[in-house]
FILO-391194 format. One record per residue (C-alpha): x, y, z negated; residue in one letter; residue number from 1. Coordinates in Angstrom, 1 decimal. Layout:
// FILO-391194
NODE        x        y        z   aa     i
NODE        X        Y        Z    A   NUM
...
This chain:
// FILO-391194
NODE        x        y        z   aa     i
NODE    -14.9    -30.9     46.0    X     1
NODE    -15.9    -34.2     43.7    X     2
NODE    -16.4    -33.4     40.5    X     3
NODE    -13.8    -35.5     39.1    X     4
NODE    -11.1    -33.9     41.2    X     5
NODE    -12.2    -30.8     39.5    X     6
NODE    -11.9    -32.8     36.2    X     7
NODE     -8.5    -33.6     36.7    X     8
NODE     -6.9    -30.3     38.2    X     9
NODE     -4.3    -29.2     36.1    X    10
NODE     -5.2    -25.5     36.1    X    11
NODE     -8.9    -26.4     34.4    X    12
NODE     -7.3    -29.1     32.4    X    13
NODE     -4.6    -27.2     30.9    X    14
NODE     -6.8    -24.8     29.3    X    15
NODE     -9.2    -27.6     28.5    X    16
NODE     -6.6    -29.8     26.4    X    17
NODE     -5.6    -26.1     24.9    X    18
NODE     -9.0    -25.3     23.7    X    19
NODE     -9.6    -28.7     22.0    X    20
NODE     -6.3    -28.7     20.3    X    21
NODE     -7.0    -25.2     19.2    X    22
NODE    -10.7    -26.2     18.1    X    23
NODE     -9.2    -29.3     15.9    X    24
NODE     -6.8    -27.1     14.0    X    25
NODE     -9.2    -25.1     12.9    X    26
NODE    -11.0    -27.9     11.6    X    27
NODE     -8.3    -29.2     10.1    X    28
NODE     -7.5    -25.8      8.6    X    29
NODE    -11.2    -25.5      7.1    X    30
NODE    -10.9    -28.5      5.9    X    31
NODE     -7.7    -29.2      4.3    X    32
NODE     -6.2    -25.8      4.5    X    33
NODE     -2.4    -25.1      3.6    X    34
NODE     -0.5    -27.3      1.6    X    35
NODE     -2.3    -30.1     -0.5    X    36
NODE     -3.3    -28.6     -3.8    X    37
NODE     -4.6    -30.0     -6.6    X    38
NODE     -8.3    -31.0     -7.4    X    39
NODE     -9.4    -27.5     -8.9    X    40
NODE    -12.9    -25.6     -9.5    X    41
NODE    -13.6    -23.9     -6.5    X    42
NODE    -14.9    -20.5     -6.4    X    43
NODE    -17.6    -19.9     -4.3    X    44
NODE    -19.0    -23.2     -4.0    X    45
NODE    -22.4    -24.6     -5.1    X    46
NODE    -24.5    -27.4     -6.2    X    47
NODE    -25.7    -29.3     -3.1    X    48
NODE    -23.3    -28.1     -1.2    X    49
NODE    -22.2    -31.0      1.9    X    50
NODE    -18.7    -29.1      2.5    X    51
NODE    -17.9    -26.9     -0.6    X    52
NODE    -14.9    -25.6      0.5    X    53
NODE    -15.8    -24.9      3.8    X    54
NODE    -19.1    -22.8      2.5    X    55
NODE    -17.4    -21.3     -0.5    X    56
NODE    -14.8    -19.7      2.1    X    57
NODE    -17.7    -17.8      4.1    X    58
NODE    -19.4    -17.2      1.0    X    59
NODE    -16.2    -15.5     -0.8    X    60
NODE    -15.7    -13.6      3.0    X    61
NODE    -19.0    -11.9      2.6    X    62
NODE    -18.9    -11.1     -0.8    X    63
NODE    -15.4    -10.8     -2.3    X    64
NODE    -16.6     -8.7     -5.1    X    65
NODE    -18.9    -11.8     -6.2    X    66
NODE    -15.8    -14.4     -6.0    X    67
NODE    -13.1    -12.4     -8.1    X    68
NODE    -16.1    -11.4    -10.6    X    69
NODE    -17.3    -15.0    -10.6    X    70
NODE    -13.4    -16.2    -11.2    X    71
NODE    -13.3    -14.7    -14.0    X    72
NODE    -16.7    -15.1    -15.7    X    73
NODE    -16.9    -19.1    -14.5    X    74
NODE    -13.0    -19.7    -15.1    X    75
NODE    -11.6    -17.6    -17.1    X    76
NODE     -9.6    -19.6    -19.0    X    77
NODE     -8.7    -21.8    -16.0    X    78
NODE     -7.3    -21.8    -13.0    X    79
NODE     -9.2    -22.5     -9.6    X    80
NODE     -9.1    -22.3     -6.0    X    81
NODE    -10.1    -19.1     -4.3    X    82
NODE    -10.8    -20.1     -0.5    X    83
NODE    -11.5    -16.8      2.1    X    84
NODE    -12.4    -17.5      5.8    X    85
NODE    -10.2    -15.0      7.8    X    86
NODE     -7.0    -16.0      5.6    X    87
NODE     -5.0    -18.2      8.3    X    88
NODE     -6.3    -21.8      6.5    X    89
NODE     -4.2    -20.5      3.2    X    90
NODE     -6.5    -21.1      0.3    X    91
NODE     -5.2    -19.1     -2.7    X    92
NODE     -4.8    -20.9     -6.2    X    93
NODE     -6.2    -18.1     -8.7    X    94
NODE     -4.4    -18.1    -12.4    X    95
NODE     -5.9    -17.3    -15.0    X    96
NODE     -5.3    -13.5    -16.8    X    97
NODE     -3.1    -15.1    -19.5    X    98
NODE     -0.5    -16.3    -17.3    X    99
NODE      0.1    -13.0    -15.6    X   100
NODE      3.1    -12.3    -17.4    X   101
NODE      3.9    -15.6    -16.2    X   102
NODE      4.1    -14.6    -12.7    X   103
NODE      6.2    -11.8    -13.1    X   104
NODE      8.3    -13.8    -14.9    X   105
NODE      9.5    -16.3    -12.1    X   106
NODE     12.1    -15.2    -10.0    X   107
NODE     12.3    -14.9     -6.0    X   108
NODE     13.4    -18.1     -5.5    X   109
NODE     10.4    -19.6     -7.5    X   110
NODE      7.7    -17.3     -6.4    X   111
NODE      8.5    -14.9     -3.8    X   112
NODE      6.6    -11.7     -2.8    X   113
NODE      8.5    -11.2      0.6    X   114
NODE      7.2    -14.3      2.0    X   115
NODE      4.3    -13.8      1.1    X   116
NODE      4.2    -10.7      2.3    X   117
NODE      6.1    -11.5      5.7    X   118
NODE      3.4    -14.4      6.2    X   119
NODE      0.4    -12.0      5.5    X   120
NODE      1.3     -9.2      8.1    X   121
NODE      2.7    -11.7     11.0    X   122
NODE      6.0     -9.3     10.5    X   123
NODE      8.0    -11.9     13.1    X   124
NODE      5.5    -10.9     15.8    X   125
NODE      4.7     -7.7     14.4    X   126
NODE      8.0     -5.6     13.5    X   127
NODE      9.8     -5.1     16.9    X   128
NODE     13.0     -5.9     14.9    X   129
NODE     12.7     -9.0     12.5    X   130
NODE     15.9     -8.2     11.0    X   131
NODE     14.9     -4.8      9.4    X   132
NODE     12.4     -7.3      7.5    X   133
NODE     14.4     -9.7      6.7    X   134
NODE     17.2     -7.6      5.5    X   135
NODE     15.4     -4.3      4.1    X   136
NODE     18.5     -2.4      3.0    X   137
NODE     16.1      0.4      3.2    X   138
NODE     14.1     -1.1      0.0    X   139
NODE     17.3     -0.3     -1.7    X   140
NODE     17.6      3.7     -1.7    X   141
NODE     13.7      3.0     -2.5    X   142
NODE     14.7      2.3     -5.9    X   143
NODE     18.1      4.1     -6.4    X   144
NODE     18.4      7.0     -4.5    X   145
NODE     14.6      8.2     -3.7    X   146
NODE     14.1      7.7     -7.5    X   147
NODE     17.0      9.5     -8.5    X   148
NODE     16.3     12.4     -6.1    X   149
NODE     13.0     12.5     -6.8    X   150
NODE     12.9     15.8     -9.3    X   151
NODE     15.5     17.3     -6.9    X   152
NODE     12.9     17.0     -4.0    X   153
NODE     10.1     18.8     -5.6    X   154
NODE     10.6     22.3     -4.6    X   155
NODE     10.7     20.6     -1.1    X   156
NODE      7.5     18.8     -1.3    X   157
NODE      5.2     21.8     -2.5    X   158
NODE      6.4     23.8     -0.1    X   159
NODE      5.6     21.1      2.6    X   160
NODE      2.3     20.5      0.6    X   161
NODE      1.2     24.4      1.3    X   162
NODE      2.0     24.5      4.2    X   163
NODE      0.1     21.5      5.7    X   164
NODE     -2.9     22.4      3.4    X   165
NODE     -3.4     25.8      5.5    X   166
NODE     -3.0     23.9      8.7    X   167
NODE     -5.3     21.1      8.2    X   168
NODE     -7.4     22.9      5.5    X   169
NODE     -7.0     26.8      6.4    X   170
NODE     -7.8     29.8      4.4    X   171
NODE    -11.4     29.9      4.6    X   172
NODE    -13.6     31.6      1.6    X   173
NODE    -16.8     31.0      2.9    X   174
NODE    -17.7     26.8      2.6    X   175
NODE    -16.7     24.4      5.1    X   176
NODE    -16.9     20.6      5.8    X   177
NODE    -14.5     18.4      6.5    X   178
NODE    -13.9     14.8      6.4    X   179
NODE    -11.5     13.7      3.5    X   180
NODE     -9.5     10.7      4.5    X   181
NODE     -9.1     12.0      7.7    X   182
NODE     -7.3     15.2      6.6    X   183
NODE     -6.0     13.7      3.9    X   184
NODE     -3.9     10.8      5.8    X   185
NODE     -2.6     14.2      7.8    X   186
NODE     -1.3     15.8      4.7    X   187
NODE      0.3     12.8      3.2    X   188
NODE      2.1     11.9      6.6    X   189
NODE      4.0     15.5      7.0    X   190
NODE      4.4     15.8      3.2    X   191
NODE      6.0     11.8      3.1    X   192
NODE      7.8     12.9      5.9    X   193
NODE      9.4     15.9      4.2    X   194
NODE     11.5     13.5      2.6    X   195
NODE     11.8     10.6      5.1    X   196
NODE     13.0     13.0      8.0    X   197
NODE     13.3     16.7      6.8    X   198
NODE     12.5     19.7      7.9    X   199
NODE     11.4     20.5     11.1    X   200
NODE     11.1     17.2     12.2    X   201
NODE      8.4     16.3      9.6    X   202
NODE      6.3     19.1     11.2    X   203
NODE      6.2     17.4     14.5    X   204
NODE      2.9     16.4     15.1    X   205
NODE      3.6     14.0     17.8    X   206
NODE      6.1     12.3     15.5    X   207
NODE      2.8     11.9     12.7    X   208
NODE      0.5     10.7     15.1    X   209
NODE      2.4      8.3     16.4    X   210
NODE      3.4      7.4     12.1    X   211
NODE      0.2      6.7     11.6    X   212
NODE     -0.9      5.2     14.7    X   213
NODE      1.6      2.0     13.6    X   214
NODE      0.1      1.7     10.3    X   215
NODE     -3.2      1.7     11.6    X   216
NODE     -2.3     -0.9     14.5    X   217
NODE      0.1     -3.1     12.2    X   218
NODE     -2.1     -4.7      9.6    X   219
NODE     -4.9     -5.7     11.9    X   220
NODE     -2.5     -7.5     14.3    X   221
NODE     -1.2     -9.2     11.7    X   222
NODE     -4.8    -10.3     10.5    X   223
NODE     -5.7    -11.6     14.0    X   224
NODE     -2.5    -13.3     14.5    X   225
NODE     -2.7    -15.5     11.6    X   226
NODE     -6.4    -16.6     12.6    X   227
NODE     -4.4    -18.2     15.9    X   228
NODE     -3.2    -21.6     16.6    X   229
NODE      0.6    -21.4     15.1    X   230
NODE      1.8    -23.9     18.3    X   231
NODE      0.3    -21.0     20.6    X   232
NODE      1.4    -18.0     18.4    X   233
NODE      4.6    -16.6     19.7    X   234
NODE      2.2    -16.5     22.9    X   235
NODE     -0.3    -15.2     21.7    X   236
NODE      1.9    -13.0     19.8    X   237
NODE      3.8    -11.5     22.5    X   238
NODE      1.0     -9.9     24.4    X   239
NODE     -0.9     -9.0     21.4    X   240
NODE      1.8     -6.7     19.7    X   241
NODE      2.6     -4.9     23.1    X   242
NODE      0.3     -1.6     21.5    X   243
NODE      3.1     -2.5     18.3    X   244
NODE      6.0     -2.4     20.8    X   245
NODE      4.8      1.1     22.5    X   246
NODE      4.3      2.9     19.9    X   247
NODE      8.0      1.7     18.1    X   248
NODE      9.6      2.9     21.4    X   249
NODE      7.7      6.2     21.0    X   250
NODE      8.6      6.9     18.1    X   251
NODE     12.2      5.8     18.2    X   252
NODE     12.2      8.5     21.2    X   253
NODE     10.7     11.2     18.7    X   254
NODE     13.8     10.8     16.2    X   255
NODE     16.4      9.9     19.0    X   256
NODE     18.1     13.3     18.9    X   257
NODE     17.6     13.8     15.2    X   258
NODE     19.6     10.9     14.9    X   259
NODE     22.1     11.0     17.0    X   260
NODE     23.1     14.8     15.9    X   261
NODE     22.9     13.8     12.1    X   262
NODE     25.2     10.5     13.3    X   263
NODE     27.6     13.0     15.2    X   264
NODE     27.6     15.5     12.5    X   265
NODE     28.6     12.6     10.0    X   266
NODE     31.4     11.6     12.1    X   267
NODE     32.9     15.0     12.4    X   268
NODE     32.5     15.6      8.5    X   269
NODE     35.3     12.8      8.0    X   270
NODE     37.0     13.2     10.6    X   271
NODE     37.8     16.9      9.2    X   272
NODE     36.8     17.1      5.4    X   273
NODE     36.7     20.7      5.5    X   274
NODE     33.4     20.3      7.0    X   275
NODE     32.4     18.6      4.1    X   276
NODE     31.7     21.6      2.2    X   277
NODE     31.1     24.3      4.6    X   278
NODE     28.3     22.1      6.2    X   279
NODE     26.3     21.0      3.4    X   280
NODE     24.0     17.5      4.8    X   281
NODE     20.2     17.4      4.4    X   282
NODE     18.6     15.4      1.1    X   283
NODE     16.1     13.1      2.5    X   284
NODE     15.9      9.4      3.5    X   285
NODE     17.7      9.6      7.0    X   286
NODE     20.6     10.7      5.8    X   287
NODE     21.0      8.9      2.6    X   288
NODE     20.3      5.6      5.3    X   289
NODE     22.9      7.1      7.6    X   290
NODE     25.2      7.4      4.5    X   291
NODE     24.4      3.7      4.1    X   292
NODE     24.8      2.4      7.5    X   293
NODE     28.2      3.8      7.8    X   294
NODE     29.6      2.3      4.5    X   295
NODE     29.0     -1.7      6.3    X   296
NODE     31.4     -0.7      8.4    X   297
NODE     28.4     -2.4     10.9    X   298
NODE     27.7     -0.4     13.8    X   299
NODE     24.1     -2.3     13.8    X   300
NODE     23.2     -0.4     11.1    X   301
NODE     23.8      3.4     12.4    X   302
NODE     22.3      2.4     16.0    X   303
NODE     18.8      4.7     16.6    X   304
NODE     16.2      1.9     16.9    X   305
NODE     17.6      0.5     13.5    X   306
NODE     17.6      4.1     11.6    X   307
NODE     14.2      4.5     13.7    X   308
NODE     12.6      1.6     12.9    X   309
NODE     13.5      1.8      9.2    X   310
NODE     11.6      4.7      9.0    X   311
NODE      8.6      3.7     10.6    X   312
NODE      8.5      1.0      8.3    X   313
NODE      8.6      3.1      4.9    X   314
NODE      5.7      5.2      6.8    X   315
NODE      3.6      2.3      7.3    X   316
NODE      4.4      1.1      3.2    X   317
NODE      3.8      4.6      1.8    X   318
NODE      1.7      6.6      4.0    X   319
NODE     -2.1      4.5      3.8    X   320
NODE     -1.3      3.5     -0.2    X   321
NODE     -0.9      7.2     -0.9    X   322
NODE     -4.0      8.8      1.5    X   323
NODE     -6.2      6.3      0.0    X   324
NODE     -5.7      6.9     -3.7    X   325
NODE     -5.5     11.3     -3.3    X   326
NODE     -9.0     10.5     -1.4    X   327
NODE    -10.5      8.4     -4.1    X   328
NODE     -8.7     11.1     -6.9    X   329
NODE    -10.7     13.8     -4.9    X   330
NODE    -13.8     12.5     -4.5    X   331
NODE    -13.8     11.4     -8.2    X   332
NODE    -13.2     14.8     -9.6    X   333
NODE    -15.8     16.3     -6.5    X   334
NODE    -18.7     14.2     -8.1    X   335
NODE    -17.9     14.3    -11.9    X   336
NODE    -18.0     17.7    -13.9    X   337
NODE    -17.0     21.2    -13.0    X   338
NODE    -15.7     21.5    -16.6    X   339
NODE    -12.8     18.7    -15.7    X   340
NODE    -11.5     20.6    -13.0    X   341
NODE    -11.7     23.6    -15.1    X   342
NODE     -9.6     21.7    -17.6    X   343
NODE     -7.5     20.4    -14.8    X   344
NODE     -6.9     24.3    -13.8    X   345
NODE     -5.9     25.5    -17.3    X   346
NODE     -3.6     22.7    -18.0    X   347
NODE     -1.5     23.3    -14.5    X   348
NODE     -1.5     27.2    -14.7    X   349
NODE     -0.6     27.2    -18.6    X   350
NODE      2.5     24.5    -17.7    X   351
NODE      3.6     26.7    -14.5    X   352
NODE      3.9     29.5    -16.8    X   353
NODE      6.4     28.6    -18.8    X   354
NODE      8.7     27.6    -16.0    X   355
NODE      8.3     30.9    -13.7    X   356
NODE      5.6     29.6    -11.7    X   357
NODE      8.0     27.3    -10.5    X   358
NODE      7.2     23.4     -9.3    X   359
NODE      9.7     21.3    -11.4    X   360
NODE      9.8     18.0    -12.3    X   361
NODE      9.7     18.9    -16.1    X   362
NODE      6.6     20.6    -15.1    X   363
NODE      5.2     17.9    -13.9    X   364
NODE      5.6     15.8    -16.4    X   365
NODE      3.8     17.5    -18.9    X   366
NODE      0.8     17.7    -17.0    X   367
NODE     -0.7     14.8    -18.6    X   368
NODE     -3.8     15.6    -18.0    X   369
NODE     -3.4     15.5    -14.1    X   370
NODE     -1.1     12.3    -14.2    X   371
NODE     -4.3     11.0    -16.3    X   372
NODE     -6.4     11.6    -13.7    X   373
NODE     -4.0      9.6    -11.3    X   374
NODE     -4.1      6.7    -13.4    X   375
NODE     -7.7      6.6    -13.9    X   376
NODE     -9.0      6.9    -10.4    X   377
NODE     -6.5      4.1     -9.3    X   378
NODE     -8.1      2.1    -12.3    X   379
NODE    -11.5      2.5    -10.8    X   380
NODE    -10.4      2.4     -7.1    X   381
NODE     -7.5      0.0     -6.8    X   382
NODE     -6.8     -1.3     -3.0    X   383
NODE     -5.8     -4.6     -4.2    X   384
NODE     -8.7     -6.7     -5.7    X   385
NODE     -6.5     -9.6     -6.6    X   386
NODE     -2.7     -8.9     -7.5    X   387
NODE      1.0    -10.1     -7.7    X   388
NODE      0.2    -12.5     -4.6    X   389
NODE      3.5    -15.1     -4.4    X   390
NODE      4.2    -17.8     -2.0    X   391
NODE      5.7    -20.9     -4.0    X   392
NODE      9.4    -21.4     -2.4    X   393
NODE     10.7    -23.7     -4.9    X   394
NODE     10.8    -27.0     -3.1    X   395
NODE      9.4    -29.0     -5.9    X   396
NODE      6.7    -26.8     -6.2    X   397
NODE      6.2    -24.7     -9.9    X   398
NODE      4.1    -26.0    -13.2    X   399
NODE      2.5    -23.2    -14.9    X   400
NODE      1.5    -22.8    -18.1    X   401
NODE     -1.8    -24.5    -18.2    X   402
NODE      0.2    -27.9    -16.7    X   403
NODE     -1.1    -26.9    -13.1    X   404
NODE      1.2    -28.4    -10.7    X   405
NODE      1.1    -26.3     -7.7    X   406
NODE      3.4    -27.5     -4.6    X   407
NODE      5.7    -25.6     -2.1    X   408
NODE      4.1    -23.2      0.1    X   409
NODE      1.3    -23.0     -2.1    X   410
NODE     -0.1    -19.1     -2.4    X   411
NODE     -1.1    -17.8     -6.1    X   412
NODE     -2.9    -15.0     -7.1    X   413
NODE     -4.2    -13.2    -10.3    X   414
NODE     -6.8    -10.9    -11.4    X   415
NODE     -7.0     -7.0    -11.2    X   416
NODE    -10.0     -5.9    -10.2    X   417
NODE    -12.3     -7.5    -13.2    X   418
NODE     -9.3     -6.8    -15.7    X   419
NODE     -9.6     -2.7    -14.5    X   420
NODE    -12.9     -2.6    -14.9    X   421
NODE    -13.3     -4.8    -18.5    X   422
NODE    -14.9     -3.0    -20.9    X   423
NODE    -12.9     -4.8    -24.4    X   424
NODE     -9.5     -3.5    -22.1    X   425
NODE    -11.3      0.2    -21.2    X   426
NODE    -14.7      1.3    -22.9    X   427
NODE    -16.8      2.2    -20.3    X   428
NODE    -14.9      1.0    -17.8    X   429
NODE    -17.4      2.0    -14.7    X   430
NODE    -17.2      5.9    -16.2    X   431
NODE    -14.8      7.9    -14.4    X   432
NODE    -13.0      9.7    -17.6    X   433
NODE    -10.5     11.6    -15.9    X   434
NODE     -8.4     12.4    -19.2    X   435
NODE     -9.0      9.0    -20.6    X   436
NODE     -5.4      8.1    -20.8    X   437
NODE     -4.1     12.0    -21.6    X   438
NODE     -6.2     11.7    -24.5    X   439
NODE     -4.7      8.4    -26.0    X   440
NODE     -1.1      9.7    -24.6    X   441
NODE     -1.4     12.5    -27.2    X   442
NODE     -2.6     10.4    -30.3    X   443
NODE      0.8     11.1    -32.1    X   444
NODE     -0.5      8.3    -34.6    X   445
NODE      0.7      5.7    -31.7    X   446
NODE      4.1      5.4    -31.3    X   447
NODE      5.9      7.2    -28.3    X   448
NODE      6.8      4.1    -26.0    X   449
NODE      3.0      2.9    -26.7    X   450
NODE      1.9      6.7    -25.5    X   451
NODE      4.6      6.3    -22.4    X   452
NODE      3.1      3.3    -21.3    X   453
NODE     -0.4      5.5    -20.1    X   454
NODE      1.4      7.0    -17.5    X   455
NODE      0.2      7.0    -14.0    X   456
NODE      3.7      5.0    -12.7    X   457
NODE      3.5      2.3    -15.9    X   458
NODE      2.9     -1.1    -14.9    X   459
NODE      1.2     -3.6    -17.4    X   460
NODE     -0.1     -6.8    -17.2    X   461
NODE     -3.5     -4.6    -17.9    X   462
NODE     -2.9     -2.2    -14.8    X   463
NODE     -1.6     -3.9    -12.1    X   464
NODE     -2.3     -1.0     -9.6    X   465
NODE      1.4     -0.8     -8.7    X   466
NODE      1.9     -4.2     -9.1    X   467
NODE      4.2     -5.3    -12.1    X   468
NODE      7.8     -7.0    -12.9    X   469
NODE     10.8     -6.6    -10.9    X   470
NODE      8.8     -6.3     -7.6    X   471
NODE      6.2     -3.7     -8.5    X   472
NODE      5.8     -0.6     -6.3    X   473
NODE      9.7      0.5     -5.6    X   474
NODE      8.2      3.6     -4.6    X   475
NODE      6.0      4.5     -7.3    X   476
NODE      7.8      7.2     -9.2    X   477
NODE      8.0      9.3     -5.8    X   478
NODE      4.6      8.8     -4.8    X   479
NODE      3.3     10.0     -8.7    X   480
NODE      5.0     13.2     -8.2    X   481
NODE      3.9     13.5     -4.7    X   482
NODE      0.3     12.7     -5.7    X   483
NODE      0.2     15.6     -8.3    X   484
NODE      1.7     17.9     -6.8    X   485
NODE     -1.1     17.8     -3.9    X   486
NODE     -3.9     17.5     -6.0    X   487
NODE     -2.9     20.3     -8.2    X   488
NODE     -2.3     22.6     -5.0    X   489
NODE     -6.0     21.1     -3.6    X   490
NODE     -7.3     22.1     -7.6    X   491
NODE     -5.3     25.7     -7.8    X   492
NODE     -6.2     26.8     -4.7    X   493
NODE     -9.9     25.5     -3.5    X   494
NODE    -13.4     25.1     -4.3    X   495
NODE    -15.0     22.0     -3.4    X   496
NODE    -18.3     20.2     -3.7    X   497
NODE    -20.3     16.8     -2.5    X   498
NODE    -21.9     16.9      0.6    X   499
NODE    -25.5     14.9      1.2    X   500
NODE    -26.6     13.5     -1.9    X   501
NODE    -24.7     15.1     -4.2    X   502
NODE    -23.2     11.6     -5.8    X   503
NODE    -19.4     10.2     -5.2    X   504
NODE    -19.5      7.6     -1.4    X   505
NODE    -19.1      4.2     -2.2    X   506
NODE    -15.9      2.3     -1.4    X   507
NODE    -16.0     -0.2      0.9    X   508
NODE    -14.8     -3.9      0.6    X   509
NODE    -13.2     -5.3      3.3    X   510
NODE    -12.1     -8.6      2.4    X   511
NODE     -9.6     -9.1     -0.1    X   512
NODE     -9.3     -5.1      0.0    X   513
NODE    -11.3     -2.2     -1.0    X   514
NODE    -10.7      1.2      0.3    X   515
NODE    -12.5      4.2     -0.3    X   516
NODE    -15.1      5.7      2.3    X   517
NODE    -12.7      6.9      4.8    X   518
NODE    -15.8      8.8      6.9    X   519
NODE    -17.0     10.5      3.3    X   520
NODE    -16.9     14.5      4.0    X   521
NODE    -16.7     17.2      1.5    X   522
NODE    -17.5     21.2      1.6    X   523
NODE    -14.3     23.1      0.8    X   524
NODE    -13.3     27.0      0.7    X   525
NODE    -10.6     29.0     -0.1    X   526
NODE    -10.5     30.4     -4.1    X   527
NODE     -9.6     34.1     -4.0    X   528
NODE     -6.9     33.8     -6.4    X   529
């Protein structure tokens, strides 16, 4: 065969004309990047340098830490570009800390977190069923109901929180080693699900693999999808979220009959109200979304893949966020002094007995020491580096304070990581004090709401662990009591010290994010009580 006629076969030119296009967009994208922004600084880039941009995205890639430090210590005052390689050609436009208040400010239709959000995580390739995205009734009894019930659900998450801590953690007194995140991600998954599916259901360990096989798979698909060519995505897509697709229909099949029985059940209550009372319903998420779906009058809404995949979805959001801040709490309090925990001990026995031994939520709250703990070790270990990220939706674009005029599409940022650790904002900020913020909580000189604001669940344009504004964390207050109630069983009832070294594992930056060191192990045992 000539070689021209091999030139000129459709079946090697197809995929020839492909790959060029392919390779020009992502020049184009390293380049120019998203929409056209105004001539900023640019963090990252250097004297000399023949394509600033273009180096300072690598450069900020390899070393994230260095940008957001260097953001703030080189602009402070202004704002500037922030380019990442890896980020789908989106450079982000990084305000500075006085305009933070700003940002929460603006509402959706100004600056919106969902897009954002959606855009980040592919979520129209990624969740099986767009529509539970792009309406999220769910998000609702987030912030109503879930908060409401949350004091009413104690009783039912310690008892969920022992009884996975002997499973995954036994009753052994002699030392033992295990690795932290690992068990920890366990823990969190049957004591989340407690709530989100009830009793037995959340003890189905087919059910929490499969929970926690999603989260893991979601995120990086969504990371590798935006890297692709957007004319070739929903190709691309399609093959690449079949792992996504499996494991929704698995675990739709998991909670098939749940569903349909609580659905049934539902049905019969109002078709005979007598039922009402003599068959009292469960108290967690499913039903309060069943109680939902039923009252649109939308049969959609009360089909199992919908209640199923509204689930899985409130796993994947609550389920990582959680395991990741009890494992850095833990291995904080591991690595610092024995005489914390001991404080730690006295403060959640002394509170316990004055309410029977009894978990309450009135108990809770007035372990301030342990919610300090909370707060701290999300101060020093925040996932999110940058925070309150927006995508600008107003079609003429938003000015901000400074005068910057920053065009549709355009995605902003701000900082968190160098604000947590600022020394004028929290002396000694790289110290872990675990009762840093108990202590100023119970300065009585300082006014109550002042005191308030310390709590682990209290946003602030100086703690933006949670977020802040209308769209912080919906979830938060739930999670805080969740989070204590765990670490004061792990406190109450074992022994733990550092393995190797005898100093606290490092956490890891991965991009944009930092987790903690999920293959970090510990020695535990058993405290004969």
């Amino acid at each position: 065969m000539a070689p021209e006629e091999i030139i000129y076969r459709p079946a090697v030119l197809g995929p020839a004309v492909l790959l060029a296009g392919y390779l020009l967009y992502l020049l184009y994208q390293l380049v120019f990047g998203g929409p056209q922004l105004p001539k900023l600084p640019i963090v990252g880039a250097r004297e000399g340098d023949w394509f600033p941009l273009l180096q300072a995205r690598w450069r900020n890639a390899l070393d994230f830490k260095a940008a957001v430090i260097e953001a703030e210590t080189a602009f402070r005052n202004q704002t500037a570009l922030l380019p990442i390689a890896g980020s789908g050609g989106r450079d982000r436009v990084i305000l500075p800390r006085s305009e933070i208040q700003f940002v929460t400010d603006q509402p959706d239709t100004v600056l919106s977190m969902h897009d954002e959000v959606v855009d980040s995580l592919q979520f129209q390739y990624t969740s099986v069923n767009a529509d539970l995205v792009d309406n999220p009734t769910h998000h609702h009894l987030i912030t109503t109901t879930l908060t409401n019930q949350t004091g009413n659900l104690v009783p039912d998450v310690a008892d969920e929180t022992e009884w996975s801590f002997n499973k995954h953690w036994g009753n052994d007194t002699a030392y033992r080693e295990i690795g932290l995140y690992d068990t920890m991600t366990r823990v969190i998954s049957g004591v989340t699900n407690r709530v989100f599916v009830g009793e037995p259901k959340c003890r189905d360990q087919e059910l929490l693999r499969i929970s926690l096989r999603y989260a893991a798979q979601l995120p990086i698909t969504g990371q590798i999808l935006r890297a692709v060519w957007p004319p070739i995505r929903p190709l691309v897509g399609f093959f690449l979220t079949i792992p996504l697709r499996i494991t929704t229909s698995q675990f739709e099949s998991t909670l098939r009959h749940e569903i349909e029985a609580r659905v049934a059940a539902y049905d019969a209550r109002q078709r005979d109200p007598e039922k009402k009372s003599s068959e009292p319903e469960a108290n967690d998420f499913l039903q309060w979304l069943i109680h939902q779906a039923k009252a649109t009058g939308n049969p959609y809404m009360w089909k199992t893949s919908t209640l199923a995949g509204r689930i899985l979805l409130i796993n994947f959001a609550a389920i990582h966020t959680s395991s990741f801040a009890i494992t850095g709490a833990i291995l904080d309090l591991v690595a610092s002094k024995q005489e914390y925990v001991d404080e730690l001990r006295e403060e959640i026995q002394s509170v316990l007995a004055e309410y029977g031994g009894q978990w309450n939520k009135r108990a809770l709250a007035q372990m301030q020491k342990l919610d300090s703990v909370f707060r701290e070790s999300a101060r020093l270990n925040s996932f999110a580096t940058v925070g309150l990220a927006r995508r600008v939706v107003a079609k003429d674009g938003i000015t901000t304070p400074s005068g910057i005029k920053l065009p549709y599409g355009t995605t902003l940022i701000v900082p968190s990581y160098t604000i947590l650790h600022d020394d004028s904002i929290y002396p000694d900020a790289e110290e872990f004090k675990p009762f840093r913020f108990s202590e100023q909580r119970s300065d009585e000189k300082v006014g109550y709401v002042k005191r308030a604001a310390k709590q682990f669940a209290t946003t602030s344009t100086e703690y933006l662990a949670f977020g802040h504004g209308r769209n912080a964390c919906p979830g938060r207050f739930f999670a805080a009591n969740e989070l204590k109630l765990i670490l004061a069983h792990v406190v109450m009832n074992y022994d733990f010290e550092i393995t190797g070294k005898g100093s606290r594992p490092r956490n890891k930056w991965y991009g944009m994010v930092r987790v903690p060191p999920m293959q970090a192990t510990i020695r535990i045992r058993k405290r004969d009580i």
